[in-house]
TORBAVO-490794 format. One line per field, with one value per residue: residue number from 1; residue in three letters; x, y, z of N, C-alpha, C in turn. Coordinates in steps of 0.02 Angstrom, whole numbers. Atoms other than C-alpha are relative to their C-alpha. Layout:
REM residues N
k: c(NUM, ...)
r: c(ala, ...)
n.c1: c(X, ...)
n.c2: c(Y, ...)
n.c3: c(Z, ...)
ca.c1: c(X, ...)
ca.c2: c(Y, ...)
ca.c3: c(Z, ...)
c.c1: c(X, ...)
c.c2: c(Y, ...)
c.c3: c(Z, ...)
END
This chain:
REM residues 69
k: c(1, 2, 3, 4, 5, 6, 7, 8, 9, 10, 11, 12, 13, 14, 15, 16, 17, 18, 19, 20, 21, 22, 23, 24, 25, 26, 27, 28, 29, 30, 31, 32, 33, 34, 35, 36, 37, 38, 39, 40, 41, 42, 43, 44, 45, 46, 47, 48, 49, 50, 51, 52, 53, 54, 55, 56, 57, 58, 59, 60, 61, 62, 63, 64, 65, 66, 67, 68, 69)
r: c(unk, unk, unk, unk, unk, unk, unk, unk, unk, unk, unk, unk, unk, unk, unk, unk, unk, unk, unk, unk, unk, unk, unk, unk, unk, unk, unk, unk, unk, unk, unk, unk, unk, unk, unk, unk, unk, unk, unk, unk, unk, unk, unk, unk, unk, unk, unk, unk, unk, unk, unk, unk, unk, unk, unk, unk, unk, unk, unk, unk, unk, unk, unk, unk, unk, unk, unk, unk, unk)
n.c1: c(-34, 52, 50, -32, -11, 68, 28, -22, 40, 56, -24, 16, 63, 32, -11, 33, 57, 27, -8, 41, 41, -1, -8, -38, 4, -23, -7, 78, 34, -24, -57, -50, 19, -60, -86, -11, 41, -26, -57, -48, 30, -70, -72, -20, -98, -11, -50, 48, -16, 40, 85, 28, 16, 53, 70, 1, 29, 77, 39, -22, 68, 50, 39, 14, 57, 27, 12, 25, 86)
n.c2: c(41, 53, -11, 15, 56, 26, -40, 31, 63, -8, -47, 51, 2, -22, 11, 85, 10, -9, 42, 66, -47, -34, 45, -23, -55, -54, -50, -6, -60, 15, -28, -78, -57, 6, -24, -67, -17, 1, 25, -46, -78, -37, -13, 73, 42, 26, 79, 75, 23, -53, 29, 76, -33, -36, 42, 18, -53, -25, 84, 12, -33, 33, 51, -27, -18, 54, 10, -47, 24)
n.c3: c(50, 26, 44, 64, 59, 41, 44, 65, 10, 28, 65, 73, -6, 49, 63, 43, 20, 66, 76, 14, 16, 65, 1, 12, 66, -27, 27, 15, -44, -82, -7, 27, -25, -69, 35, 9, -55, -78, 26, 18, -1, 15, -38, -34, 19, 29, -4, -15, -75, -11, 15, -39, -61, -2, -15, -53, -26, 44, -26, -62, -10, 26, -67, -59, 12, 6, -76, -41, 28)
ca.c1: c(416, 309, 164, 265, 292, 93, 60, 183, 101, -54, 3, 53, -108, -192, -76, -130, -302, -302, -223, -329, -476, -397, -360, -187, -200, -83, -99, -292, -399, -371, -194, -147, -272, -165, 13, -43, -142, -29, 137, 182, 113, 220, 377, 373, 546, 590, 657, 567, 638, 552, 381, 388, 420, 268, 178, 198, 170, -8, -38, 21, -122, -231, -241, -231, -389, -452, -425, -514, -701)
ca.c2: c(-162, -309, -202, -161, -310, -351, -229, -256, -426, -350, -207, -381, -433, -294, -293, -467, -437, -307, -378, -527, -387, -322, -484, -410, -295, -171, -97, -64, 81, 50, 54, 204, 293, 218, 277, 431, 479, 411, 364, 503, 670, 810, 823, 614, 527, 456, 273, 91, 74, 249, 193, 18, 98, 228, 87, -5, 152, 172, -50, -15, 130, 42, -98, 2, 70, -86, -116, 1, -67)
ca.c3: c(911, 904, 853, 699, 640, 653, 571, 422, 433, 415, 288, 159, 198, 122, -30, -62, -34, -163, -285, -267, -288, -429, -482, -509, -653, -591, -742, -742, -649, -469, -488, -607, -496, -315, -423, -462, -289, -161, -257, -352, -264, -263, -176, -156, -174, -319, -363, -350, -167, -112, -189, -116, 49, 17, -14, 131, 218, 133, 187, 372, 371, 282, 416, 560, 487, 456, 638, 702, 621)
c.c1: c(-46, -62, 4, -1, -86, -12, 47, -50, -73, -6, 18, -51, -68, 11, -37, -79, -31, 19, -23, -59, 12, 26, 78, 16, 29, 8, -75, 6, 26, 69, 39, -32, 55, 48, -4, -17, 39, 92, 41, -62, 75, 25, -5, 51, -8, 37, -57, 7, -41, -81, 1, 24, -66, -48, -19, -7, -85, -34, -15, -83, -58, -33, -11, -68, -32, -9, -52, -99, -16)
c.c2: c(-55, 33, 37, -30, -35, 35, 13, -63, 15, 45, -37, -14, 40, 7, -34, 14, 67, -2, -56, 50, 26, -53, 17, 30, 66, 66, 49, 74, -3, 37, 50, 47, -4, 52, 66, 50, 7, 2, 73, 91, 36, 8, -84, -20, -13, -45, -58, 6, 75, -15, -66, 33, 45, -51, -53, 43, -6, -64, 10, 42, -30, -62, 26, 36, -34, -30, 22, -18, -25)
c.c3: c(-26, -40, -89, -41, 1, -43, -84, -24, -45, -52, -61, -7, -26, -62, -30, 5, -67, -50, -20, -48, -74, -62, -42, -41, 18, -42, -15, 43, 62, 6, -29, 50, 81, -12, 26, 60, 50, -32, -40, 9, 16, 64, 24, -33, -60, -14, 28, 75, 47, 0, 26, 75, 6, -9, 41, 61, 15, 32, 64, 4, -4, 49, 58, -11, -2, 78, 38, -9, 78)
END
């Protein structure tokens, strides 16, 4: 449980650092390529609340990878 919630912790934590990175241009490169890559492959849910779950999915990974350096 606890390592859960670091790792949410650390899953905002990468949000924010790449939207700092991208200096939030969600509409730029980066992020149509994220959308289209991780967000909408086939057979993924559909609805805002689906994709903000997949993409807290994608953060949690993302730091546990980041962990691992």
């Amino acid at each position: 449980m606890i390592g859960r919630v670091i790792d949410t912790i650390g899953a905002l934590w990468v949000l924010l650092t790449q939207g700092v990175v991208s200096k939030f241009r969600f509409n730029g490169d980066y992020w149509q390529w994220r959308t289209h890559t991780a967000l909408h492959a086939k057979g993924a849910p559909e609805g805002r609340l689906a994709r903000a779950h997949l993409a807290m999915e994608y953060a949690r990974w993302a730091w546990r990878m980041r962990r691992l350096r």
